[in-house]
Structure formats: C-alpha cells, structure tokens
LUMLUM-149148 format. One line per field, with one value per residue (C-alpha): residue in one letter; x, y, z. Coordinates in pm, 1 decimal. Each point is the difference from the previous one (the first is absolute). Example, Ala and Ser with C-alpha at 12.3 -4.5 7.8 and 13.67 -1.06 7.14 Angstrom:
<sites>
zake <- c(A|S)
east <- c(1230.0|137.0)
north <- c(-450.0|344.0)
up <- c(780.0|-66.0)
</sites>
This chain:
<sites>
zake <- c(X|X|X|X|X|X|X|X|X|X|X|X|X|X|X|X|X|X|X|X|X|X|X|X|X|X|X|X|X|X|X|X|X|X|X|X|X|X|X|X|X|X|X|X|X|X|X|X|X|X|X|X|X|X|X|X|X|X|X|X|X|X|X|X|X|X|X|X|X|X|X|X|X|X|X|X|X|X|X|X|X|X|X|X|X|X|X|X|X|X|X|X|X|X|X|X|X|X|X|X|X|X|X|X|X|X|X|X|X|X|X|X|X|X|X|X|X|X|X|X|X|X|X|X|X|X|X|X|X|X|X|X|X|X|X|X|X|X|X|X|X|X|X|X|X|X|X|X|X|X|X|X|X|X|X|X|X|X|X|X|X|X|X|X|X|X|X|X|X|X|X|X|X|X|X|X|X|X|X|X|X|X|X|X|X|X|X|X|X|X|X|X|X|X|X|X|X|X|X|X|X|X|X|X|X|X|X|X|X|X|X|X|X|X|X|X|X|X|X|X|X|X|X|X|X|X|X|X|X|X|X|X|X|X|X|X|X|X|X|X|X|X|X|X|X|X|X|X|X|X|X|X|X|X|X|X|X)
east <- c(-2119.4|123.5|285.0|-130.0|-226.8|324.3|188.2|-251.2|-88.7|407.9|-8.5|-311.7|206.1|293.8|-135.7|-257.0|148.4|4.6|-373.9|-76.6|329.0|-75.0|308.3|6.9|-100.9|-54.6|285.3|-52.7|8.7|-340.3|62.1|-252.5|-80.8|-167.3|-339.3|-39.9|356.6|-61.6|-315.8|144.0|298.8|-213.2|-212.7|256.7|204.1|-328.6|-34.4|374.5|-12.0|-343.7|-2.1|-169.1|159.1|357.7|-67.3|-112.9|332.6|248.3|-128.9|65.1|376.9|35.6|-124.9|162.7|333.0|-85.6|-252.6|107.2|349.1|-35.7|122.4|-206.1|112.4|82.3|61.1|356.2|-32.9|-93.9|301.2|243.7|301.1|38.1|115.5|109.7|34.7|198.6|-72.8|205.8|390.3|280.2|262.2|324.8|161.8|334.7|-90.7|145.3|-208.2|-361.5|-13.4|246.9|-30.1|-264.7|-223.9|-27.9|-285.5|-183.6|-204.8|-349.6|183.7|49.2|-316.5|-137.4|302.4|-169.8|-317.9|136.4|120.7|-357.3|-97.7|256.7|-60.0|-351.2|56.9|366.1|-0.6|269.7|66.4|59.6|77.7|111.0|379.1|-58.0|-205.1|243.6|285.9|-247.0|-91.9|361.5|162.8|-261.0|-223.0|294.0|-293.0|6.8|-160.8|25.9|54.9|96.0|-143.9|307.5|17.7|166.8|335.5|21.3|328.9|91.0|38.5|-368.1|-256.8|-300.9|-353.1|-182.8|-360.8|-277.9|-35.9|325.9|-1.4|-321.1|204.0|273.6|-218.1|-210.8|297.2|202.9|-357.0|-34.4|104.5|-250.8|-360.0|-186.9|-133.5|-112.3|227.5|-9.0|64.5|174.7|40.0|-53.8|-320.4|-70.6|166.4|-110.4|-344.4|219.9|258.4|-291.7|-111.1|350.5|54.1|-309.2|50.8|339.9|-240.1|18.1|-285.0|88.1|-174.5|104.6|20.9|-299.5|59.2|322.9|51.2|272.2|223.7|-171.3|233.5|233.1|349.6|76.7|353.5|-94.7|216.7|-329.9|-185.4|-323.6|20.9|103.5|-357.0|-364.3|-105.2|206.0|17.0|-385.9|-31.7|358.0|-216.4|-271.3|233.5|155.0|-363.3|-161.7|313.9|-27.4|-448.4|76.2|237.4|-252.6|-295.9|215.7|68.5|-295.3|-183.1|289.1|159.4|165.3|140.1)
north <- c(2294.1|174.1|-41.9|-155.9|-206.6|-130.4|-67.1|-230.9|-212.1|-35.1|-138.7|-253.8|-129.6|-68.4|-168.9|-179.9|-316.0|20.9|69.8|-406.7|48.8|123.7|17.2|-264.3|246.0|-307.8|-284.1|-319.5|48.5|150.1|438.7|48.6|339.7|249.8|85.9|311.8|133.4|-103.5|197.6|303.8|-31.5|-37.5|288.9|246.4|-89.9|21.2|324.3|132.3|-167.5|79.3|-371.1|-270.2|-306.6|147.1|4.1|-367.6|-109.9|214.3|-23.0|-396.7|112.4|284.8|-162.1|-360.5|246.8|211.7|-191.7|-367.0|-50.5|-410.9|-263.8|-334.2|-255.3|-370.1|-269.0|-34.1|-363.8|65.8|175.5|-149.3|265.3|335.7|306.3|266.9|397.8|218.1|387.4|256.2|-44.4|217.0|156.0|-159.2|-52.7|109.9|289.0|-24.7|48.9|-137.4|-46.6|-226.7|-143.5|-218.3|145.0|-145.6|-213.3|189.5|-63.7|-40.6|-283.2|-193.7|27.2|-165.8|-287.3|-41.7|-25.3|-254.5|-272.6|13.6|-135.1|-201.0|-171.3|-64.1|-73.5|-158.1|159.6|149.2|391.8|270.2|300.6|327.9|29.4|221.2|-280.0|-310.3|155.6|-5.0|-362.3|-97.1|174.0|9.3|-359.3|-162.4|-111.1|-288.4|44.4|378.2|155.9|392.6|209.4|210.8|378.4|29.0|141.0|215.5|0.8|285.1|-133.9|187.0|-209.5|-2.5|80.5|-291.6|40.8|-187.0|-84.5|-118.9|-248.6|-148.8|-7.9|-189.9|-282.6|-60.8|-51.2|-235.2|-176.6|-37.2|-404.1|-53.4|-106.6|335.3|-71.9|304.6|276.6|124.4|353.8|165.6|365.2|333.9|107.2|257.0|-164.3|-332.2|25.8|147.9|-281.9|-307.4|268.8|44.5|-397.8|-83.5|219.0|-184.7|-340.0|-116.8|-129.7|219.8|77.6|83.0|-244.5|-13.8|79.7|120.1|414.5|168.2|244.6|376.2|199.5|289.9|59.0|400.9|-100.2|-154.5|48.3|27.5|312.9|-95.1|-298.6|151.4|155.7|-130.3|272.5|20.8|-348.8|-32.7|271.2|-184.1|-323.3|153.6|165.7|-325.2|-190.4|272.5|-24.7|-340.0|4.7|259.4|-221.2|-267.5|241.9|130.6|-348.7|-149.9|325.7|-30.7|-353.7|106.7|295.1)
up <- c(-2428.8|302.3|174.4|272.0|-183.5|-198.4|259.3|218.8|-392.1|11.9|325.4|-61.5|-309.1|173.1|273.5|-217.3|55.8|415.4|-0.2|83.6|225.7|313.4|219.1|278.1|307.4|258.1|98.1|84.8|353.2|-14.9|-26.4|-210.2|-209.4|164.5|-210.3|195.8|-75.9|-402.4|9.5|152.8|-242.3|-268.2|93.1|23.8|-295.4|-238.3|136.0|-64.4|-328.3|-133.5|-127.5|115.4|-232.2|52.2|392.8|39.4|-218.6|192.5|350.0|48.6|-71.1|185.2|314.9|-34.3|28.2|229.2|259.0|-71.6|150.9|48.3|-237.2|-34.1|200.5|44.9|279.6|19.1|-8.6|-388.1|-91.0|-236.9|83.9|191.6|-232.1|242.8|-87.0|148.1|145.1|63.4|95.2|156.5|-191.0|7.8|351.3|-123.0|-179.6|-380.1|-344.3|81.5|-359.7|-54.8|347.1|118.8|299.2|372.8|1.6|327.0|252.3|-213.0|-199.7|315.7|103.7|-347.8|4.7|373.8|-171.2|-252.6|273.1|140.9|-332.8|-81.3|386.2|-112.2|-385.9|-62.3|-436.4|-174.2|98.6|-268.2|138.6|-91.2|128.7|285.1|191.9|-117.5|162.2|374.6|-111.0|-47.9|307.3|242.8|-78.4|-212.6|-266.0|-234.0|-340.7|-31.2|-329.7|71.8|-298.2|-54.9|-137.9|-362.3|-16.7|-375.9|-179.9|120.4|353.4|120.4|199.4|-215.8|269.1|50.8|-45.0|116.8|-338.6|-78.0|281.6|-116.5|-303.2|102.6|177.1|-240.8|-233.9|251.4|-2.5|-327.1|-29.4|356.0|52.5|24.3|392.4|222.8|121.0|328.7|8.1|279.5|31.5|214.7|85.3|-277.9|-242.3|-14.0|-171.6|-269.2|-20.0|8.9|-325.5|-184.4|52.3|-142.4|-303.4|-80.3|-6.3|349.6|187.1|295.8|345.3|421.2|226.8|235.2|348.4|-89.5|133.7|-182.7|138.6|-19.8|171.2|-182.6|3.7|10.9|-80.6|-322.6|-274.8|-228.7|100.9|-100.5|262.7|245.9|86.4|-39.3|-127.4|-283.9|-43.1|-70.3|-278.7|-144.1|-34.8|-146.3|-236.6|-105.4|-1.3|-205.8|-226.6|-38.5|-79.5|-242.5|-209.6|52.1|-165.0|-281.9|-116.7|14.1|-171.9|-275.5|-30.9|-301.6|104.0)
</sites>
C-alpha cells in the first residue's frame, strides 16, 4: 500500500463514525447550504486527493468551517437564560504585570453587555456572563440576576486565560442543580457560531437569539492580537474549530484510546 493510499484508508477509519453526520451547514433562520459550492468543493478536493470516499467525508468539514459562519437560532422568547462570551480586552489601564493583573474589559465587551440588555428587555432570564461583560452590566445597566463568569487566579497569584471553553464550563456547572431550559447565546460576530458549538458540547441545548445582531466591529487596541483584526481572527476560529472536530474524530474512531 502506498503512501497515499494509506493515508486516505486512515482518514476513512477515523471519521467512520461522522459518515451519517453531516455537519449542520443551514440555521434555522433559513441559510441554507449551497449545492453548487459542495460540488465545486467536492470536485477539487477529489482531484488533490486522488480519492473519491475520503473527499465526500472531509469536504462537509472543511466547508462548515470555512463557508458556514452562522449558529442555529431561536426566538428569544424561547430562551431559558442568556450565556454571554467575551472578545478581546485591553491591557491593564495602569500598566503593572498583565499576568497577574486582570485586563480592561474594552470597547468590544461593551458592545456585547449592550447586546445583552436588548435581550434581557425582551426576555427577563438569568445572565451568565463571562466577567468582562458583567462588569458593563453592573456599572453601566446596574443588572439584577447577573452571575459574572470570573477568570481563575492559580496559587501562585497568575490569572489563569479563560477560554471559551472554560466558561461553558463554569455555567454548566453553576447549572448543574437547574431545569436544563434553552440558552441564549450572545457573542461577537465571528465567534458566536463557535460559542452556540462549545456550549452545546458541555450538554447545553444552546442557540442565538433571533433578530438579535451582535457586535462585529474590532478593537486594534485589543490586548489579544488575534482579535484585534478580522483577518486573523477568522483563521484563529478555524484553528480552534478544527481543533476541537479533530478531538471529536479521534474519539469516536478510538473510544478506548
């Protein structure tokens, strides 16, 4: 067997189990896939690959990340509670060890604590939100029922990054003794299909609000460089969603390790 023969069978095995597991490329708010785009896709990549049965597994991946940048989607009126993310920051206003010192919330967070009250005006549920937003809904809308998803501070006195992950993480544990009910996710533009994904995956039934824009616009000042740009931002997401599908493949290829 050749290498390249070896290499697409490896690939079929592993992502055996995903063959009746199409990714969702359409939201409920009616973006459907584009059968032209597939075909094309699926054209060229046989022809790269030389492989016709490795093609039609990879090809629903590759363009759910990098053509399908909308989450599913809900009325707000069937939301349950908002889970807000946060995007980007500013480094500390004064100055001192940004590792041991929590960042300025920014601009972008505003903008998605803004986003939050329009919600919360139409839905009155419980907020968790990732501590960069509570502080907006504290000072600025002086909110009631807010739980602020704070960063971890290590024995050492550092401030432990808070990941997307980890603040799925942390609601789903608060929520452990709750009904399960709908989250409402709220988050920046290019991020958000990935945060209705990473709450899902800790077991929440998770979607956007419909009719609900969230806040697209980058801060240069950011004190994450890969936010502070589109650009860069998009091929960061991808990184992290192609990250996250490859964990998914490798366990379900080898459950037992």
């Amino acid at each position: 067997m050749d290498r390249r023969t070896f290499a697409s069978a490896a690939l079929l095995t592993a992502a055996a189990p995903l063959l009746t597991t199409t990714p969702a490329l359409a939201d409920s708010s009616g973006k459907g896939k584009d059968a032209k785009l597939t075909r094309t896709m699926l054209d060229a990549l046989e022809g790269e690959l030389d492989d016709h049965a490795t093609a039609a597994v990879v090809e629903p991946h590759i363009e759910d990340i990098g053509f399908n940048w909308h989450p599913p989607t809900k009325p707000v009126e069937s939301i349950d509670f908002i889970i807000a993310y946060g995007f980007g920051n500013r480094r500390p206003a004064g100055g001192g060890d940004p590792s041991r010192v929590l960042y300025e919330p920014g601009p972008v967070n505003e903008a998605l604590a803004d986003t939050v009250a329009k919600v919360r005006a139409r839905r009155n549920v419980p907020v968790f939100a990732q501590w960069e937003i509570a502080r907006f809904l504290e000072s600025k809308y002086h909110m009631s029922g807010v739980t602020s998803i704070e960063p971890i501070i290590s024995a050492d006195g550092t401030v432990v990054y808070l990941s997307t992950d980890g603040v799925a993480a942390q609601v789903k544990e608060l929520r452990a003794s709750q009904p399960s009910g709908i989250a409402g996710i709220v988050g920046f533009r290019d991020h958000i299909k990935r945060c209705v994904q990473t709450t899902q995956d800790r077991g929440m039934d998770a979607f956007a609000p419909q009719g609900i824009d969230m806040p697209g616009t980058y801060d240069p000042q950011s004190g994450q460089p890969w936010t502070r740009r589109r650009d860069l931002y998009l091929v960061h997401d991808m990184y992290a969603q192609i990250a996250v599908l490859r964990g998914k493949l490798i366990a379900q290829a080898y459950p037992n390790g």
